[in-house]
C-alpha positions in Angstrom: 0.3 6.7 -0.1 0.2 5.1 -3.3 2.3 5.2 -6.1 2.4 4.6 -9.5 6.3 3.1 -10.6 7.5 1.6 -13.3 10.3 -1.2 -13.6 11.9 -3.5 -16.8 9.1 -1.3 -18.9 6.0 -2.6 -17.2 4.1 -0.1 -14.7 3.1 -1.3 -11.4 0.9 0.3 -8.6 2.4 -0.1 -5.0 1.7 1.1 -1.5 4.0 0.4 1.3 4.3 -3.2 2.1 3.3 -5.0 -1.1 5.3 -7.5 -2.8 5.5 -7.4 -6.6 7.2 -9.9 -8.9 9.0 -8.1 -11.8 11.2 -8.9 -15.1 14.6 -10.0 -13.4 16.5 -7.0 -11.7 20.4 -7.4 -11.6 20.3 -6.3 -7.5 21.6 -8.9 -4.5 19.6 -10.6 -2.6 18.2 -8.2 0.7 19.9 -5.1 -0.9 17.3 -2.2 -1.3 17.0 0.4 -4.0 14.9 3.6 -4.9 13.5 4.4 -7.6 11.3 8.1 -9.0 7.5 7.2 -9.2 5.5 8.0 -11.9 2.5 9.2 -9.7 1.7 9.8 -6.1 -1.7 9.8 -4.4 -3.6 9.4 -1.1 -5.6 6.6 -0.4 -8.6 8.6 -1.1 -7.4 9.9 -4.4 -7.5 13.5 -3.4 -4.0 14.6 -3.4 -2.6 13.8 -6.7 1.0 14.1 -8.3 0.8 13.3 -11.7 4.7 12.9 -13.5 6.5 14.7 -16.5 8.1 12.2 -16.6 8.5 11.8 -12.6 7.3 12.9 -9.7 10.3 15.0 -8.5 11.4 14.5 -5.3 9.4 11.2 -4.7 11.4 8.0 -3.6 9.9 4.5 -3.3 12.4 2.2 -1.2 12.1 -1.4 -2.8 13.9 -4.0 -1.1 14.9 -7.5 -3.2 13.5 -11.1 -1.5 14.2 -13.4 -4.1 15.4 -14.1 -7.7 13.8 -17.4 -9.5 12.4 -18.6 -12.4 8.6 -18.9 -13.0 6.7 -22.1 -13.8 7.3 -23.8 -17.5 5.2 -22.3 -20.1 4.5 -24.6 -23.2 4.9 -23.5 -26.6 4.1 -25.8 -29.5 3.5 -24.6 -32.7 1.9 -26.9 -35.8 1.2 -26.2 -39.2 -1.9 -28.3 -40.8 -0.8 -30.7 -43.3 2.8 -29.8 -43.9 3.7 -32.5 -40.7 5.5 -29.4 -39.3 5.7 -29.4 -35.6 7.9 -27.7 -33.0 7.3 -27.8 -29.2 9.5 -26.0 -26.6 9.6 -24.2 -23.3 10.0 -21.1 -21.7 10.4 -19.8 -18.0 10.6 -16.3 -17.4 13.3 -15.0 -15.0 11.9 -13.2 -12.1 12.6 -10.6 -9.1 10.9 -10.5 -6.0 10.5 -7.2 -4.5 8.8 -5.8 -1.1 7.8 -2.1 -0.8 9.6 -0.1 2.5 8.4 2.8 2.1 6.6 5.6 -0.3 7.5 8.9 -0.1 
């Protein structure tokens, strides 16, 4: 099965035993949690649920493997001759999830 879900308002396509990293989750470490997809289909694509605004009745188990913070992202920003400059960095705070199951 593979399912369409969506977590902090990005929309991700899973099937049972993927790992996906998403916008941080505030979950424990190894806990698991469920959430509604917004789509459901056989591999094949022939059986199809599409959502309004779920699929009812559908749970995906997602279980947490890690929180951490992605690699430094540079952002400099210049202005042409004003001698403006500005240079910072960003790392995004990340979850690491694992797919049980799809149902």
């Amino acid at each position: 099965m593979i399912a369409v879900i969506e977590l902090g308002w990005n929309q991700f396509t899973v099937k049972e035993g993927d790992i996906i990293d998403v916008k941080k989750q505030d979950k424990e470490i190894n806990s698991t949690f469920t959430v509604e997809a917004l789509l459901v289909s056989d591999e094949s694509g022939n059986e199809t649920k599409v959502w309004t605004p779920t699929v009812e009745g559908s749970k995906i188990s997602l279980k947490v493997l890690e929180q951490y913070k992605w690699e430094k992202v540079r952002i400099f920003k210049k202005k042409s001759k004003k001698r403006y400059t500005r240079n910072t960095w960003f790392r995004a705070h990340l979850t690491k999830l694992e797919v049980i199951s799809v149902a």
